[in-house]
Every structure is written in structure tokens, then in C-alpha cells.
C-alpha positions, -999 to +999 in steps of 0.1 A: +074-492+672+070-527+671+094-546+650+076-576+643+050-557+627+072-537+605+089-565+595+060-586+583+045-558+564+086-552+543+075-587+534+039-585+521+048-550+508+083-549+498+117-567+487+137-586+511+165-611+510+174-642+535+211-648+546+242-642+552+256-644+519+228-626+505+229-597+526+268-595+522+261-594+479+233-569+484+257-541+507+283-543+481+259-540+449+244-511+471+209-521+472+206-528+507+191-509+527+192-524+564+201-554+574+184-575+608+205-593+622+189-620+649+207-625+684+223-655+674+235-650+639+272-663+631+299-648+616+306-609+607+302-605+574+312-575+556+280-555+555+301-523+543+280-491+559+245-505+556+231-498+592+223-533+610+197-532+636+197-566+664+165-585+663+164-596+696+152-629+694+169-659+680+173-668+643+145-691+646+122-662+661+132-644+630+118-674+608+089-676+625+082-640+623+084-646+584+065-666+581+096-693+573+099-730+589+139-722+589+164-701+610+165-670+594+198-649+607+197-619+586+172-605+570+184-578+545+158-550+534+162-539+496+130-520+494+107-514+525+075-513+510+045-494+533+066-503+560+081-480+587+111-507+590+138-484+579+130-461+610+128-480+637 
């Protein structure tokens, strides 16, 4: 599967949230479903037991890959859309 792919298509198709602090809100309100995490992302916030997957590039791969002229660290996935995101 290619990750890219599934993650541009949780953006056109469903709701996602950028951030640390955003994706630490949405795990304890519940509505996360899976948090990416790029290579570089700092801290470890508490992200409860939503699965985290490693994007393997860098948060400014992430950005670029949505699309975003910013690092993006974590992207957190609330709803995936027609995307295959919350398989991979």
C-alpha cells in the first residue's frame, strides 16, 4: 500500500487534524482514529491507545504530502473517508 496515496485521499475525502496538540485533544475526546507520526516529530505526547503508524519521511515530507507549505508532525485521522489509511 502506498501511504502517500492513502493519505492524500483521508484529506480530500475525510476529517483530519494537524499537530501535536491536536492529536493529543482528539485521543482523549476519543475521536481519533490513527495518528502519523513523521520521522522527526518532537515530543511524546499522550496519544492514550490510538495506534500511531511512523511516516517515514520528515515533518516537512508530511506537509508536502498535504498539500501544506509547513512541517506537519502528526497528522491525526478522525474519519478516513474512501481511504484505506486505517489499514495500512
Amino acid at each position: 500500500m502506498d501511504i502517500e496515496r492513502s493519505i492524500k485521499m483521508a484529506l480530500e475525502t475525510g476529517k483530519v487534524l494537524y499537530g501535536q496538540n491536536q492529536a493529543e485533544r482528539a485521543c482523549k475526546e476519543g475521536k481519533a482514529k490513527l495518528v502519523i507520526k513523521a520521522r522527526n516529530a518532537p515530543g511524546n505526547p499522550d496519544l492514550g491507545s490510538v495506534e500511531v503508524k511512523a511516516f517515514e519521511g520528515s515533518g516537512m515530507e508530511l506537509g508536502s504530502v498535504c498539500g501544506k507549505p509547513f512541517s506537519v508532525a502528526y497528522l491525526t485521522v478522525l474519519e478516513p473517508g474512501r481511504s484505506d489509511i486505517l489499514r495500512i
